[in-house]
C-alpha positions in Angstrom: 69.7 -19.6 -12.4 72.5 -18.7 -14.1 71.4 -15.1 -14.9 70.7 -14.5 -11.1 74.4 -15.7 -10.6 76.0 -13.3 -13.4 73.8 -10.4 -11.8 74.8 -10.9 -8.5 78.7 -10.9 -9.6 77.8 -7.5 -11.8 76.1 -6.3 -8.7 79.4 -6.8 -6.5 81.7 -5.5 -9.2 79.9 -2.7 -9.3 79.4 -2.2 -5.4 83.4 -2.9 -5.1 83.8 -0.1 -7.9 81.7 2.5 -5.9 83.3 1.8 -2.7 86.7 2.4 -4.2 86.3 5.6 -5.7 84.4 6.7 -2.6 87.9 6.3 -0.5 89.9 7.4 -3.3 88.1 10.9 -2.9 88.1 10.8 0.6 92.2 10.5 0.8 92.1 13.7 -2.1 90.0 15.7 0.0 91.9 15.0 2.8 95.6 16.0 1.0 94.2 19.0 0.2 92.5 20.0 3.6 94.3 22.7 6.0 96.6 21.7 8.5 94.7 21.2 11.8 95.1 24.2 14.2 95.7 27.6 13.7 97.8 29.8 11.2 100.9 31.1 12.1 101.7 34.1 10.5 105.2 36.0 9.9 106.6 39.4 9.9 108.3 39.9 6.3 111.7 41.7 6.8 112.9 43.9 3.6 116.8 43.2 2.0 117.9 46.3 2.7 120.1 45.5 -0.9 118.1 43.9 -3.3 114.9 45.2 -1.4 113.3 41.5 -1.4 110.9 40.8 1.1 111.3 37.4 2.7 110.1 35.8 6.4 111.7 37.0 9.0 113.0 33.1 10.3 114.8 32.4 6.9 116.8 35.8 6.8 120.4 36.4 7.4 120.1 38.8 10.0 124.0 40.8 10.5 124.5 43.8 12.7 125.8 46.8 11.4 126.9 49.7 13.7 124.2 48.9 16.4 121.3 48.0 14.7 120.0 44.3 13.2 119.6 43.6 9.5 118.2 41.4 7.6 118.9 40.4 4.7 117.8 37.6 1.9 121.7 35.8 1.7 125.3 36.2 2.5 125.7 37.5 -0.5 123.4 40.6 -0.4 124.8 41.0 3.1 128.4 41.2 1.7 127.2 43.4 -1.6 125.9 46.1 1.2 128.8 45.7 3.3 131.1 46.5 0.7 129.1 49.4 -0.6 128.6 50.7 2.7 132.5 51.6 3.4 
C-alpha cells in the first residue's frame, strides 16, 4: 500500500514538472515571436557630414538654401553649417 502511495506522489511530481517546463517554453517562444501585423519599413536618409545612414523619423532634418537635410545630430548639422560659409 505504501509503494502505490509513494508512486502516485512521484507520478504527480513528475506530471507537475512536465507541465511547468511545457509553459515555461511556451512564454519563450512567445518573447521571441514577431510582432503581430505587418512590417513597417523606412527610408534611410544619408548625413550629408559624417555620411551615416540613419531612419528618416530620428534625423534632424534643417533646411539650407531651399532644400531639406537630414542629418544624424545637431552637431553634424552645425559642423556642415560652419564648413559650408
Amino acid at each position: 500500500m505504501l509503494r502505490i502511495l509513494l508512486l502516485t506522489i512521484l507520478f504527480f511530481l513528475v506530471f507537475l514538472l512536465v507541465r511547468n517546463f511545457a509553459a515555461t517554453v511556451a512564454r519563450r517562444k512567445d518573447r521571441f515571436a514577431p510582432p503581430p501585423g505587418p512590417l513597417k519599413s523606412e527610408d534611410l536618409v544619408q548625413d550629408p557630414c559624417c555620411r551615416k545612414y540613419i531612419p528618416e523619423s530620428e534625423a534632424f532634418r534643417a533646411s539650407l538654401n531651399n532644400e531639406t537635410l537630414y542629418f544624424c545630430s545637431r552637431e553634424c548639422f552645425e559642423k556642415y553649417k560652419a564648413g559650408e560659409k
